[in-house]
C-alpha positions as CSV (number, residue, x, y, z in Angstrom):
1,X,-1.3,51.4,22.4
2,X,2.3,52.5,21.9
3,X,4.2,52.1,18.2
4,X,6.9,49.8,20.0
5,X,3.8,47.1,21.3
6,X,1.5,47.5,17.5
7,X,4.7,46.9,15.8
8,X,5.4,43.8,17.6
9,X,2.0,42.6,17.5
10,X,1.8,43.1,13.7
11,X,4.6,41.4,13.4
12,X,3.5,38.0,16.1
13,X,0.5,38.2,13.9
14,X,2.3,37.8,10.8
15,X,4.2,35.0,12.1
16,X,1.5,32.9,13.1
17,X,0.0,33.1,10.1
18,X,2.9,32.5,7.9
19,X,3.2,29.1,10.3
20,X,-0.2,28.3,9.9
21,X,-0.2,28.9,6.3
22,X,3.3,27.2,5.4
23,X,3.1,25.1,8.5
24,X,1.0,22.8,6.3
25,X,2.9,22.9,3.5
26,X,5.9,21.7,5.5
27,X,4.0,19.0,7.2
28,X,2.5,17.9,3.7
29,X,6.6,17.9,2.8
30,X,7.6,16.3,5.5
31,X,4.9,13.5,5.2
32,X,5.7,13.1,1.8
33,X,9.3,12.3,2.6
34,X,7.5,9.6,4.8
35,X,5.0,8.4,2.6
36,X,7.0,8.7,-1.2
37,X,6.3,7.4,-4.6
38,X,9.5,5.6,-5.6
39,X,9.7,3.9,-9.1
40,X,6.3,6.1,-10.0
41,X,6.7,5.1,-13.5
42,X,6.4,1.6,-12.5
43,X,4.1,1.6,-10.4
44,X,1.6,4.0,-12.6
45,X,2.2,1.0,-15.5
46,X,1.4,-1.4,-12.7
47,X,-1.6,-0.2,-11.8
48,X,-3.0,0.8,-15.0
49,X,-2.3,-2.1,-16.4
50,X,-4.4,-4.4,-13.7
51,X,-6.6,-1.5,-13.2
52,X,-5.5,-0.6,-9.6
53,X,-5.5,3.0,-7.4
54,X,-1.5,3.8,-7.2
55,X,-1.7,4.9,-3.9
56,X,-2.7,1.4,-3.0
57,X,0.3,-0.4,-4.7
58,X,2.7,2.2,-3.0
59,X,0.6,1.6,0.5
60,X,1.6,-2.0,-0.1
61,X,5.3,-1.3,-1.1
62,X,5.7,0.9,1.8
63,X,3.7,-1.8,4.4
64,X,5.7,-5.1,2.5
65,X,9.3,-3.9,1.8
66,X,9.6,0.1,2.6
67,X,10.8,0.5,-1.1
68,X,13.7,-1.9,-0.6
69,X,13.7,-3.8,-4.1
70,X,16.2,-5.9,-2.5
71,X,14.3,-7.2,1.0
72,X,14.1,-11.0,1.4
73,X,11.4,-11.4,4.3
74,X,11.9,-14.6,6.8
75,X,9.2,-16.5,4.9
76,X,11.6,-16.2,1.7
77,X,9.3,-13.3,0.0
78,X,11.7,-11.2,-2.1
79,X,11.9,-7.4,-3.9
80,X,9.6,-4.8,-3.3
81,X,5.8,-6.2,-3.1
82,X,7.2,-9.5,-1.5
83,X,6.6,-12.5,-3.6
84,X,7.3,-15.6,-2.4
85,X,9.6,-17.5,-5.4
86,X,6.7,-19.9,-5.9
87,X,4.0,-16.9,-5.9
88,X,6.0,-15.0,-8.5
89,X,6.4,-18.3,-10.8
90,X,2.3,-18.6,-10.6
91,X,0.9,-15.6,-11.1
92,X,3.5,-14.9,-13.9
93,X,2.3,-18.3,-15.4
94,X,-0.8,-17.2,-15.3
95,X,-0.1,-14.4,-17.4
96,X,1.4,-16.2,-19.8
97,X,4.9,-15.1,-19.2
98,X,7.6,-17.5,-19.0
99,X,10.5,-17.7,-15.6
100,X,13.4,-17.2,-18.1
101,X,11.8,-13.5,-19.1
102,X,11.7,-12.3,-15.4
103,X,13.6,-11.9,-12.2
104,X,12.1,-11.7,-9.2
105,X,14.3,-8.8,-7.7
106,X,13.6,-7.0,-11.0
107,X,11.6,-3.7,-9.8
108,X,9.4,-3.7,-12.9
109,X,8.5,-7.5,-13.1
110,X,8.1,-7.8,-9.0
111,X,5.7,-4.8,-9.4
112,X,3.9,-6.3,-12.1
113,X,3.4,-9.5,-10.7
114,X,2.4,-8.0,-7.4
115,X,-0.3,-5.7,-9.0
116,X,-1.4,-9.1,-10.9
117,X,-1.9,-10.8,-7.9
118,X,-3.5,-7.8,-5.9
119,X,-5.7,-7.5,-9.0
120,X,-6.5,-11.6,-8.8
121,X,-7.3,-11.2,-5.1
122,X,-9.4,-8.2,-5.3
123,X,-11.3,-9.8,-8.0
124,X,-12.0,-13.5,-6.2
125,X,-12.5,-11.8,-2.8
126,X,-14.5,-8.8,-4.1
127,X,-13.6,-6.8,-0.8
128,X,-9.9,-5.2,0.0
129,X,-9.6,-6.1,4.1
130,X,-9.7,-9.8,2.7
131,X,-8.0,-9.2,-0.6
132,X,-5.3,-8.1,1.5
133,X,-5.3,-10.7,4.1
134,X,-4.7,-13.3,1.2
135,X,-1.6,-11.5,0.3
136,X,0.1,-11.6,3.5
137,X,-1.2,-15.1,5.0
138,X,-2.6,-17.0,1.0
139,X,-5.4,-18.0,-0.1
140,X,-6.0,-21.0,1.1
141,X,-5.7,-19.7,4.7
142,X,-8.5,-16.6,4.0
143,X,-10.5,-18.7,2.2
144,X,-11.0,-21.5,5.1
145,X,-11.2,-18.2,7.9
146,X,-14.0,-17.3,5.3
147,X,-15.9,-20.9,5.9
148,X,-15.5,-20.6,9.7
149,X,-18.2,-18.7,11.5
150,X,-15.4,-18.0,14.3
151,X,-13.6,-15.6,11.8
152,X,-16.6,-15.0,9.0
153,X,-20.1,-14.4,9.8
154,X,-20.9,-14.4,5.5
155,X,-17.9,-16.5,4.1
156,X,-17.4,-13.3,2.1
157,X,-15.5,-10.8,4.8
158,X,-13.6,-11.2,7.6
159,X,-14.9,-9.9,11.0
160,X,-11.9,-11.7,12.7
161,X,-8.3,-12.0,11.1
162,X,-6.9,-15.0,13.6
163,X,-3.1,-14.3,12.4
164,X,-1.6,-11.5,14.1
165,X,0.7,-10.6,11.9
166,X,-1.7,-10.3,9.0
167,X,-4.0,-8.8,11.0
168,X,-1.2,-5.7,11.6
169,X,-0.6,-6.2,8.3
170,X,-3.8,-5.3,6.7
171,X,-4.9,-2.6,9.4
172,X,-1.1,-1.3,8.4
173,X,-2.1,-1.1,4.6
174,X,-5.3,0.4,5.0
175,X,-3.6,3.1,7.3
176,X,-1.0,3.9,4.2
177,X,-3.5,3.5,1.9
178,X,-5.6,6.7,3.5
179,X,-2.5,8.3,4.0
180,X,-1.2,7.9,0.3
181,X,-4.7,9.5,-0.5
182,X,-4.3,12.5,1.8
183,X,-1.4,13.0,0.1
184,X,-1.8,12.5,-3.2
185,X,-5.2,12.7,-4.0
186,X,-6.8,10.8,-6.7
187,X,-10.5,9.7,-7.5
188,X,-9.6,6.4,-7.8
189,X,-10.8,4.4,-4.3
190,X,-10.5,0.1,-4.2
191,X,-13.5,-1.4,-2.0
């Protein structure tokens, strides 16, 4: 083989493995710019504090307002984990914490009152599919799908999700979910 053709093999070989190698990193980079942890502090306090896996909080900020504390949905759901007004009054009252000590819009109550009621639903449904079905379509809806044998073969889970929407909801969680895990790895999984 002449010099002129090793040299420019070397050097093809070199580059295919410096795209292989930092390929992945840039994909990881780019995919974080997809996928990112805004208000981390937040939502670390959030989850710690109702006992919940960050990367599922930021899967359902990314799925409910794509990190827009100011989104208002058409059903009225507001900040960045979409509470309804009346859902935010609740599970605040429920904590004990009174409407004149928080504002819905605020980052840091909206977060805490959507990891409470994450926390609640995980908790009453004991499975996350349902647990986040309740938080798109309520819990009175799940919990009649879960008494119909049409949506619920064990009133516990549901094998069919009859709202659209909450059904691309949930499957769209679940999707961020395993990617916030690829990417930021933790040990913590919810079931």
């Amino acid at each position: 083989m002449k010099k002129g053709c090793f040299s420019f093999t070397i050097i093809i070989l070199l580059l295919a493995l410096i795209v292989v190698f930092a390929g992945r990193n840039i994909i990881d980079a780019v995919l974080r710019q997809m996928y990112p942890r805004s208000y981390e502090e937040l939502v670390q306090n959030g989850a710690a504090n109702f006992s919940l896996d960050e990367n599922l909080v930021y899967a359902l900020i990314k799925a409910e307002s794509k990190f827009d504390k100011d989104a208002v949905s058409h059903a009225g759901a507001v900040g960045l984990m979409q509470l309804t007004p009346e859902t935010f009054k609740w599970i605040n009252e429920k904590q004990g914490i009174t409407e004149e000590n928080t504002d819905i819009y605020d980052p840091q109550d909206n977060i805490d009152a959507g990891c409470a009621l994450l926390r609640l639903l995980l908790d009453h449904y004991g499975n996350l599919e349902t647990a986040l079905s309740a938080y798109n379509a309520g819990m009175g809806n799940v919990s009649s799908w879960l008494q119909n044998e049409q949506y619920s073969s064990d009133g516990m889970t549901l094998h069919t999700i009859p709202f659209p929407e909450t059904r691309e909801y949930t499957k769209r969680v679940q999707e961020n979910y395993s990617m916030y895990q690829s990417l930021y790895s933790t040990d913590t999984v919810i079931q």
